[in-house]
C-alpha positions as CSV (number, residue, x, y, z in Angstrom):
1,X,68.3,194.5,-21.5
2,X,69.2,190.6,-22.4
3,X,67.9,189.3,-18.8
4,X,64.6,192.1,-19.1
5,X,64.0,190.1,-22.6
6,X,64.4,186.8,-21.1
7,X,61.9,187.3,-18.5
8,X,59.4,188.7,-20.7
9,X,59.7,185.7,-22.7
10,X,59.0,183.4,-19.6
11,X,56.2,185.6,-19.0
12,X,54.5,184.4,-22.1
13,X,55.6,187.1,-24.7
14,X,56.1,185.7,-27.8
15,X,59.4,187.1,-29.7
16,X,57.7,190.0,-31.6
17,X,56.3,191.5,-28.1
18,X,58.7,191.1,-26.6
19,X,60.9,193.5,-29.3
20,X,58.0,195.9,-29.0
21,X,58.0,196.0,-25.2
22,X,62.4,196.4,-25.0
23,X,62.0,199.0,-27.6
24,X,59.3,200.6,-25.5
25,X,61.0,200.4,-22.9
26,X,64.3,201.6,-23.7
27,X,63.0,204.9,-25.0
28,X,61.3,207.4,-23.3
29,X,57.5,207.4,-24.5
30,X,56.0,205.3,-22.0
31,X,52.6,206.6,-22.8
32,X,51.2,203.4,-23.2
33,X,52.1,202.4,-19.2
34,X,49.7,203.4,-16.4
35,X,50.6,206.1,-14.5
36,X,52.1,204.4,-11.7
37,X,54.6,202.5,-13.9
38,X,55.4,205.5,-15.7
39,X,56.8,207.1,-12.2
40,X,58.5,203.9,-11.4
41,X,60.0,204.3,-15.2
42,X,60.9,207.8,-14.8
43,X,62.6,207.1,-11.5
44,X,64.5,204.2,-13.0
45,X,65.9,206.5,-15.7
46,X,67.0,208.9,-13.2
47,X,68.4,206.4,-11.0
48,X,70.4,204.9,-13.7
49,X,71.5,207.1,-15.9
50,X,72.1,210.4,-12.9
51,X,71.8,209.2,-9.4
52,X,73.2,212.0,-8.4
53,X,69.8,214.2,-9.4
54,X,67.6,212.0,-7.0
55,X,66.3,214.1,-4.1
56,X,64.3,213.3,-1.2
57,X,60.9,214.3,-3.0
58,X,61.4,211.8,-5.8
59,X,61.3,208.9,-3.2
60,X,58.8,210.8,-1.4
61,X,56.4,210.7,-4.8
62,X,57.3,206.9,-4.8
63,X,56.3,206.3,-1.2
64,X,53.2,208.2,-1.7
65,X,52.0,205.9,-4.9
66,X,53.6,202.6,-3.9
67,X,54.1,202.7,0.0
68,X,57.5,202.7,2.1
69,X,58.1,198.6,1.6
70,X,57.0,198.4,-2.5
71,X,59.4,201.8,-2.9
72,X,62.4,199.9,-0.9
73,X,61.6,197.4,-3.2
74,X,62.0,199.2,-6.2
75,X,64.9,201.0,-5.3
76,X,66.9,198.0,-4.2
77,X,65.7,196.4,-7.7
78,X,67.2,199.2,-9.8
79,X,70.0,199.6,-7.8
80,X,70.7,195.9,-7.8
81,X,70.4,195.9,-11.8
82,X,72.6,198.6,-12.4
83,X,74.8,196.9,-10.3
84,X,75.2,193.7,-12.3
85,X,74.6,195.4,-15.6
86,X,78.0,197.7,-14.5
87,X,79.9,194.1,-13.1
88,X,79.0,192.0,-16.6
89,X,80.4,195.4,-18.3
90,X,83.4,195.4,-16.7
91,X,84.0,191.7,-17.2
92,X,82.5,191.6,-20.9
93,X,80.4,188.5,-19.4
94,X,78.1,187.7,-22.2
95,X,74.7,187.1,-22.3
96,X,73.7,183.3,-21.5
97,X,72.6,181.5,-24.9
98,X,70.0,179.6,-23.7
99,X,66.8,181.5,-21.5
100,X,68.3,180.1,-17.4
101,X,64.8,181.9,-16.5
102,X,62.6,178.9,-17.7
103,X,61.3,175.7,-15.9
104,X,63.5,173.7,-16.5
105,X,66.1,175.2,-18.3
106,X,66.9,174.1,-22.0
107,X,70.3,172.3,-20.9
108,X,68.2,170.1,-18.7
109,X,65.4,169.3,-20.8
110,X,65.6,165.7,-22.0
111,X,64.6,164.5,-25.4
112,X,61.1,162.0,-24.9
């Protein structure tokens, strides 16, 4: 979730909405979300945490709210997260300690 807070803090969250959204987020109310994200959320979940368990018809369902392209896109994106979520794991690579997702980053930023 370290990266996911990151980019909601480029995005323009300040730190107190940006707790709110990861906590959100890493339950499973998303009641607040529009219906399409809530698919997109429930797929993620299933995805991540049972791959196994995804049939045909769940992809189908995506295709049918976000088209063929969007849907490969968001199943390369989850796949591609668990991914390096499971590589930093098994390395215990920590978590950068400044935000690399900001222009420019805060090592490059000179004092004026």
């Amino acid at each position: 979730m370290g990266h996911s807070q990151m980019l909601l803090a480029v995005a323009g969250l300040k730190d107190d909405e940006v707790k709110a959204r990861v906590k959100v987020l890493a339950g499973e109310d998303w009641s607040s979300f529009p219906a399409y994200e809530r698919q997109a959320l429930r797929f993620s979940a299933k995805l991540s945490r049972t791959p196994g368990e995804v049939k045909p018809a769940d992809v189908a369902e995506l295709v049918t709210t976000f088209g063929p392209e969007r849907t490969a896109d968001i199943i390369w994106y989850i796949g591609w997260c668990n991914y390096m979520t499971r590589i930093a794991d098994a390395f215990q690579l920590p978590l950068e300690k400044e935000n690399p997702f900001v222009d420019p980053p805060p090592s490059e930023k000179k004092d004026k």
